[in-house]
C-alpha positions in Angstrom: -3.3 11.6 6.5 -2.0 15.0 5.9 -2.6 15.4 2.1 -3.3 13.1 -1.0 -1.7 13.6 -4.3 -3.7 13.5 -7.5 -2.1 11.9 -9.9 -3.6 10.5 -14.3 -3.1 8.2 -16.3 -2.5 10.9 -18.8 -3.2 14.7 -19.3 -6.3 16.4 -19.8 -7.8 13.4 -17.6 -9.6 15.6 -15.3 -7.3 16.3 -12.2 -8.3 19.9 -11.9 -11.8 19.5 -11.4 -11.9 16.1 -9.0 -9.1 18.3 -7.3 -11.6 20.9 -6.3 -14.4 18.5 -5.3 -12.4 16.8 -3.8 -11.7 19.6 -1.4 -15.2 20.3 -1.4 -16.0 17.0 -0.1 -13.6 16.9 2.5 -14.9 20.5 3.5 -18.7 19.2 3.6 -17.4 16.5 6.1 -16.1 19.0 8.5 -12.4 18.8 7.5 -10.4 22.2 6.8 -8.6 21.3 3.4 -6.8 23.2 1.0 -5.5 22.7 -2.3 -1.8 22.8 -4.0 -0.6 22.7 -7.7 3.2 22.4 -7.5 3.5 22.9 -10.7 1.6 24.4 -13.5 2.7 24.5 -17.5 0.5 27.1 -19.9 -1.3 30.2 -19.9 -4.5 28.4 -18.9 -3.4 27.9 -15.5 -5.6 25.6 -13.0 -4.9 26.8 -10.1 -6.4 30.2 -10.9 -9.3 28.2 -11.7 -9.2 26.1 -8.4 -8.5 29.5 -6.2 -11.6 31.1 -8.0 -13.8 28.5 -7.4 -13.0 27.3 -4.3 -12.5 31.0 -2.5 -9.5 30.3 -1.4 -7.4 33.1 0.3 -4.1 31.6 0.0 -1.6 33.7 -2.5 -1.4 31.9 -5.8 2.5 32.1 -4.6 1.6 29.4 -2.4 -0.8 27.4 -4.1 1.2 27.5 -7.3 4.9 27.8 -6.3 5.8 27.1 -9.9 4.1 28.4 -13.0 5.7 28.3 -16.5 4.3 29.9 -19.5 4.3 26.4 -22.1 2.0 23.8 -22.1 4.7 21.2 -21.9 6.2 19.1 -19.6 8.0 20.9 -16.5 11.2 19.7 -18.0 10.5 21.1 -21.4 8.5 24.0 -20.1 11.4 25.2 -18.0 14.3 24.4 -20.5 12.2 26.6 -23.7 11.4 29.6 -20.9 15.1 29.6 -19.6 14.8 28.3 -16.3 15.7 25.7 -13.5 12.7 24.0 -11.5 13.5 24.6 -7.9 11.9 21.4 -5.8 12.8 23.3 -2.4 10.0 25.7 -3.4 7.4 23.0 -3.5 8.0 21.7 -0.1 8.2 24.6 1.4 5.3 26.0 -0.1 3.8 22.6 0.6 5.2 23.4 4.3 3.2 25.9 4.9 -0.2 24.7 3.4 0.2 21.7 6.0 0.4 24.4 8.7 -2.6 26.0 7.8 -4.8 22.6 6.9 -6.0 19.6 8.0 -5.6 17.6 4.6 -4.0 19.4 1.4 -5.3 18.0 -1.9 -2.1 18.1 -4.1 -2.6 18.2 -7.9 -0.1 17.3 -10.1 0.9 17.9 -13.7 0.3 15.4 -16.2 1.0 11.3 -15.7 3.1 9.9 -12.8 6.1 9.5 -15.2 6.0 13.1 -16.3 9.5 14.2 -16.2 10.0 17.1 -13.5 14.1 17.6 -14.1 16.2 16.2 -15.8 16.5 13.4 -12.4 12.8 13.7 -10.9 9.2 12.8 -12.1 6.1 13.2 -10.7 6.3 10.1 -8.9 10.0 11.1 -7.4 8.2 14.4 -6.0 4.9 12.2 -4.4 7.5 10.5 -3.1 9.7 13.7 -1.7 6.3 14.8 -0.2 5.3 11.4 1.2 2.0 11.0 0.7 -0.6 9.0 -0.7 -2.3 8.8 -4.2 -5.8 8.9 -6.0 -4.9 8.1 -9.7 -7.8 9.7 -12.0 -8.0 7.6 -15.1 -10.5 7.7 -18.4 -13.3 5.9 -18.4 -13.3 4.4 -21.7 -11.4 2.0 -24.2 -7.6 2.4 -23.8 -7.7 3.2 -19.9 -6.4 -0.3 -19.3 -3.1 0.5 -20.5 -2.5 3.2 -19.1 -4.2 2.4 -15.8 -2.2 -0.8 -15.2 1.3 1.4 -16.3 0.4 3.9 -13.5 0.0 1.2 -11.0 3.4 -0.5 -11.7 5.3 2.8 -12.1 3.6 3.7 -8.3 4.1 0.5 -6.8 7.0 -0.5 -8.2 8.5 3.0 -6.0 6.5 1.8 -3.2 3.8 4.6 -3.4 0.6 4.3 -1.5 -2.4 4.2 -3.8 -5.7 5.0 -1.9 -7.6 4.2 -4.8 -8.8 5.0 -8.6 -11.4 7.5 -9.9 -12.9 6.7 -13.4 -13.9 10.0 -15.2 -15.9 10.4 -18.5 -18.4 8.5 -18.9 -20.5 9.0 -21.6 -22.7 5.4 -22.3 -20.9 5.8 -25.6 -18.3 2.8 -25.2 -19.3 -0.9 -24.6 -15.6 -0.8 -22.9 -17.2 2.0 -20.4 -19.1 -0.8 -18.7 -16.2 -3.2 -17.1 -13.5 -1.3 -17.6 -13.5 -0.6 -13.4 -14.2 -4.3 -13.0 -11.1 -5.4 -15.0 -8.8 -2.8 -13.5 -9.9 -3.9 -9.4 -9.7 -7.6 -10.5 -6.2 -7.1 -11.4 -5.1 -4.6 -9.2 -6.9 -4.3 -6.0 -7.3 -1.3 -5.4 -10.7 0.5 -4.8 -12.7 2.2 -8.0 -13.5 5.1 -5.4 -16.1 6.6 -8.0 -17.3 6.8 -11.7 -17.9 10.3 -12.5 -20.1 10.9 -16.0 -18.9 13.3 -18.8 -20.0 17.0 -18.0 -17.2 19.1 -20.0 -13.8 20.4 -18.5 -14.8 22.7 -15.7 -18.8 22.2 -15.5 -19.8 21.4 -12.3 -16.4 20.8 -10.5 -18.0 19.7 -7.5 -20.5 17.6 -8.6 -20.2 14.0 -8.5 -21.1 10.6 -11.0 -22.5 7.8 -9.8 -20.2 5.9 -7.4 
């Protein structure tokens, strides 16, 4: 398995930091693996964050092939900042990181849907890079929704999805505590962890309770 894509339900789900532990993880288990962000949209931008934190020495050129300056979607990003989103860049940048690494964690930007160009969304450029998917989805009321829509969108393109990541919990939410039951009933595909609420970028490589 050369890399796995992270993909959400939705944005602001929590891709970033499972992104770095999951590199982590795969780095405490003996496996050399980096990390890519295709594309990044805002001023806060992730993979800054992820290069900090993980001490990584590639150039954010690499790691980041594409940053726009709005935090909208690429499609709207790049049409308000005047530009066209190049997809050659990402494989090639993506390319390179295979050269380098055993397994590449790729993060991506928003939901699976999220539109790229005007012809490609997230899911058309998994599906460009070939390569499997962890969807990370909220823990709490609403996640069915937009859980099961991720799953048919993936499938339904004949994506590969290794499994689901639940992230948020709080003990707040009666729906917090079969939420992950309901979705791998109906699915089956593996709840791979339940991670518990610790703020945005607290403790990126510190997991919930699986």
């Amino acid at each position: 398995m050369p890399g796995i894509f992270i993909t959400a339900t939705d944005t602001e789900v929590g891709k970033t930091v499972i992104s770095a532990a999951l590199v982590n993880f795969f780095r405490n288990q003996g496996i050399n693996a980096g990390y890519m962000k295709p594309i990044s949209c805002g001023k806060d931008n992730d993979a800054v964050l992820v290069k900090k934190l993980l001490k990584l020495k590639d150039p954010l050129s690499l790691i980041n092939p594409i940053s726009l300056p709005y935090p909208l979607s690429p499609l709207a990003a790049a049409r308000k900042a005047k530009r066209k989103i190049n997809l050659k860049k990402i494989t090639k940048a993506y390319a390179a990181l295979r050269k380098k690494y055993d397994l590449v964690i790729v993060e991506g930007v928003g939901g699976a849907l999220v539109p790229i160009t005007k012809k490609t969304t997230v899911a058309d450029l998994i599906k460009q890079l070939n390569l499997p998917v962890i969807i990370i989805a909220r823990a709490g009321l609403g996640t069915l929704n937009h859980t099961l829509l991720t799953v048919e969108a993936l499938k339904r393109r004949k994506i590969y999805i290794h499994g689901i990541i639940m992230n948020g919990y709080r003990g707040q939410e009666l729906s917090e505590k079969n939420n992950a039951e309901i979705i791998y009933q109906l699915t089956k595909i593996p709840i791979l962890a339940k991670i518990k609420a610790e703020g945005r970028y607290a403790n990126p490589c510190k997991w919930g309770n699986p």
